[in-house]
Wavefront OBJ file of the C-alpha trace (Angstrom):
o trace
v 136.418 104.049 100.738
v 134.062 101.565 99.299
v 133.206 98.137 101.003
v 134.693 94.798 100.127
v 131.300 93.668 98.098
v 131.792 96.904 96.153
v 135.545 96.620 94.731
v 134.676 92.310 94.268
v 131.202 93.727 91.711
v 133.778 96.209 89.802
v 135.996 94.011 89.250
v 133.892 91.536 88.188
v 132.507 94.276 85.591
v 135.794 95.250 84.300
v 136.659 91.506 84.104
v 133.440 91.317 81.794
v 134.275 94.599 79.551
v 137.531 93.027 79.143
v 136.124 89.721 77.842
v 133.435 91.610 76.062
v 136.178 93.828 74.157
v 138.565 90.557 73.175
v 135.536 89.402 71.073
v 135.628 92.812 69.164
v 139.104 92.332 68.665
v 137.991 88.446 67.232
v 135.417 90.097 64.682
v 138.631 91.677 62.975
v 139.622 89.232 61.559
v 136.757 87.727 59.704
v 137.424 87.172 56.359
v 134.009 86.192 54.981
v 132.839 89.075 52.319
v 129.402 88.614 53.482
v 130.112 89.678 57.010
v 130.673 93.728 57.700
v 133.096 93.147 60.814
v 132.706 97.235 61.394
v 128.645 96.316 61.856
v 129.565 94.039 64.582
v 132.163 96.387 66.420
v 129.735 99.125 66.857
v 127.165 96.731 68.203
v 129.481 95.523 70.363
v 130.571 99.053 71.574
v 127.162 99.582 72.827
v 126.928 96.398 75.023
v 130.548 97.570 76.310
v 129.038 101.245 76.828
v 125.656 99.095 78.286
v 127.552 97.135 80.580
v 129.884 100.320 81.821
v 126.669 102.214 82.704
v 124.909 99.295 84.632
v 128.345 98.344 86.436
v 128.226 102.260 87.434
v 124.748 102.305 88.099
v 125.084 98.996 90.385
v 128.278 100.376 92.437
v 126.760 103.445 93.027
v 124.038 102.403 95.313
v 125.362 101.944 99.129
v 124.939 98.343 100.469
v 124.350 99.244 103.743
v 121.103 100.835 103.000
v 118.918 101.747 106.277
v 117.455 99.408 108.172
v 113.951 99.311 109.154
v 113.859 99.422 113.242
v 111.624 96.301 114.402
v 111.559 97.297 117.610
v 107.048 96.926 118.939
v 106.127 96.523 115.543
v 104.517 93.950 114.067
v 105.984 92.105 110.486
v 104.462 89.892 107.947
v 106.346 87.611 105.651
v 105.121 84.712 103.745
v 107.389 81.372 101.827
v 106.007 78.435 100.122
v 104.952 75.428 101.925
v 103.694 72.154 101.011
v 100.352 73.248 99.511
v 101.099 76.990 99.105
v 102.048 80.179 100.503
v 102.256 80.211 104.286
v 101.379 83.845 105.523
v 103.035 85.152 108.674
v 102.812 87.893 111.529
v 105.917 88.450 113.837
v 105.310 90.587 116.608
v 108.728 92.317 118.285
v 108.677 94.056 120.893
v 110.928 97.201 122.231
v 113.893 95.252 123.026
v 113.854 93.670 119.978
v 112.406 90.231 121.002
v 109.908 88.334 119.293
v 106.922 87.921 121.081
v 104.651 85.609 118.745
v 104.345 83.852 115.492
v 101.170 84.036 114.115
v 100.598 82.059 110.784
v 97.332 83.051 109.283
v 94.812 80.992 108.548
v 93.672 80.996 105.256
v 96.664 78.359 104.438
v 96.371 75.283 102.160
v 98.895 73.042 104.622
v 97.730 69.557 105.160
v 95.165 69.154 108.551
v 96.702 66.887 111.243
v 100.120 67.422 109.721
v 101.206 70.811 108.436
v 98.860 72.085 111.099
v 100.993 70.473 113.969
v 103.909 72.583 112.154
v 101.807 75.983 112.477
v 100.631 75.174 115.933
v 104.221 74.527 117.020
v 107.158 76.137 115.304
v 106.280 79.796 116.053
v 106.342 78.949 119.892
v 109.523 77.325 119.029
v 110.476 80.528 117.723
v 109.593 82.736 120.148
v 110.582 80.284 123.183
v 114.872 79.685 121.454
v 114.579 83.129 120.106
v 116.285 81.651 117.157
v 115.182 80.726 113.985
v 117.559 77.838 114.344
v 114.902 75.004 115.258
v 114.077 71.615 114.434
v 111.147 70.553 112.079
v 108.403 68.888 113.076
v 108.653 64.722 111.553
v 106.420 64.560 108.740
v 105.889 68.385 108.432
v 109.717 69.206 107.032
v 108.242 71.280 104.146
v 105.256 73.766 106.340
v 108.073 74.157 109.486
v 110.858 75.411 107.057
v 108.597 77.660 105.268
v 107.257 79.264 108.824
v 110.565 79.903 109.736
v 111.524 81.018 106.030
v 108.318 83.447 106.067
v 109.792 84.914 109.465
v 113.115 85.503 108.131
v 111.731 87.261 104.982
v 109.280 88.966 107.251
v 112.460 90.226 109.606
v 114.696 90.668 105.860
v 115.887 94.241 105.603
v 115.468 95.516 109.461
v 118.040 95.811 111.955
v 117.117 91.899 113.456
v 119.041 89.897 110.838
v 117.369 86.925 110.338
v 121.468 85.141 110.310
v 122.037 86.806 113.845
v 118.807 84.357 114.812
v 121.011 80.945 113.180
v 118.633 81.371 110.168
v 120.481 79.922 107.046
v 118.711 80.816 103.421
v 118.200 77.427 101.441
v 120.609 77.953 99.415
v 123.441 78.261 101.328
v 123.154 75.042 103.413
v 125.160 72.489 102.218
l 1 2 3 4 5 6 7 8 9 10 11 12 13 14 15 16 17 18 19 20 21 22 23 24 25 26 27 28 29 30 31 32 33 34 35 36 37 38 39 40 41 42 43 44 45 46 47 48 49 50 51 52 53 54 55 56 57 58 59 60 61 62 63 64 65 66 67 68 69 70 71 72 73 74 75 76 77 78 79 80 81 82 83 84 85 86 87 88 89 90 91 92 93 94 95 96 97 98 99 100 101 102 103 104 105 106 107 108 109 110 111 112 113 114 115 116 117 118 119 120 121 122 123 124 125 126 127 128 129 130 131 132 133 134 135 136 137 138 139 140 141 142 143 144 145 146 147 148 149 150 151 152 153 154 155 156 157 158 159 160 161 162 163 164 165 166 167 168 169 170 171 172 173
């Protein structure tokens, strides 16, 4: 039995063959001499045969692929701050906790502000265990992209960055 996200991307696909086969059915009835509906058919065939084998393609890989354990390993993720990419190490211990939040130094964020950001959120992190924290005033842009760069760091291993309140950009409202 396949998951919900599964059956919801084949039909989608068989929604799009279907729309995909009405327009050959359109091309029939051209009546300008100039155009050779058959040309356009068989063109058409392949993107409906194209489409087929990337909607099988796409269904046949599992979506719960294996996790990466974080458990005393150190991470590294990075998102885009207010001058450039923010760079960051997440240490976890054994019971999946994270111990620090290191952002690396060779950033571009603005001395005196972003740095109060860098200095901060990670303990913030590490302190609420949740990537659910507040900004720092005047350093929105550097504290969301710390706790961005941990999420993407933690992204694919068995400590969801959701299960720590993290919500992707575009999902907030």
């Amino acid at each position: 039995m396949s998951d919900p996200a599964t059956e919801k991307h084949r039909r989608a696909c068989a929604s799009c063959l279907v729309l995909v086969s009405l327009e050959v059915q359109d091309l029939t009835s051209i009546s300008d001499p100039r155009i050779n509906p058959e040309r356009h058919i068989m063109k058409y065939n392949r993107i409906i045969w194209f489409i087929a084998a990337m909607a099988l393609i796409t269904t046949a890989v599992p979506s719960n692929a294996q996790q990466t354990s974080v458990a005393g390993k150190t991470l590294s993720g990075k998102a885009y701050g207010y001058h450039g990419w923010v760079n960051v190490s997440v240490d976890v211990d054994t019971h999946k906790k994270i111990t620090s939040v290191t952002v690396d130094e060779n950033h571009h964020e603005t001395f005196g502000v972003g740095t109060v950001a860098i200095n901060k959120i990670g303990r913030k992190i590490v302190a609420k265990q949740s990537l659910d924290i507040d900004a720092v005033t005047g350093a929105s842009m550097t504290s969301k992209a710390i706790v961005q760069a941990v999420a993407n760091a933690l992204q694919g291993t068995d400590l969801d960055p959701s299960s720590l309140g993290y919500v992707a950009p575009a999902e907030k409202n």
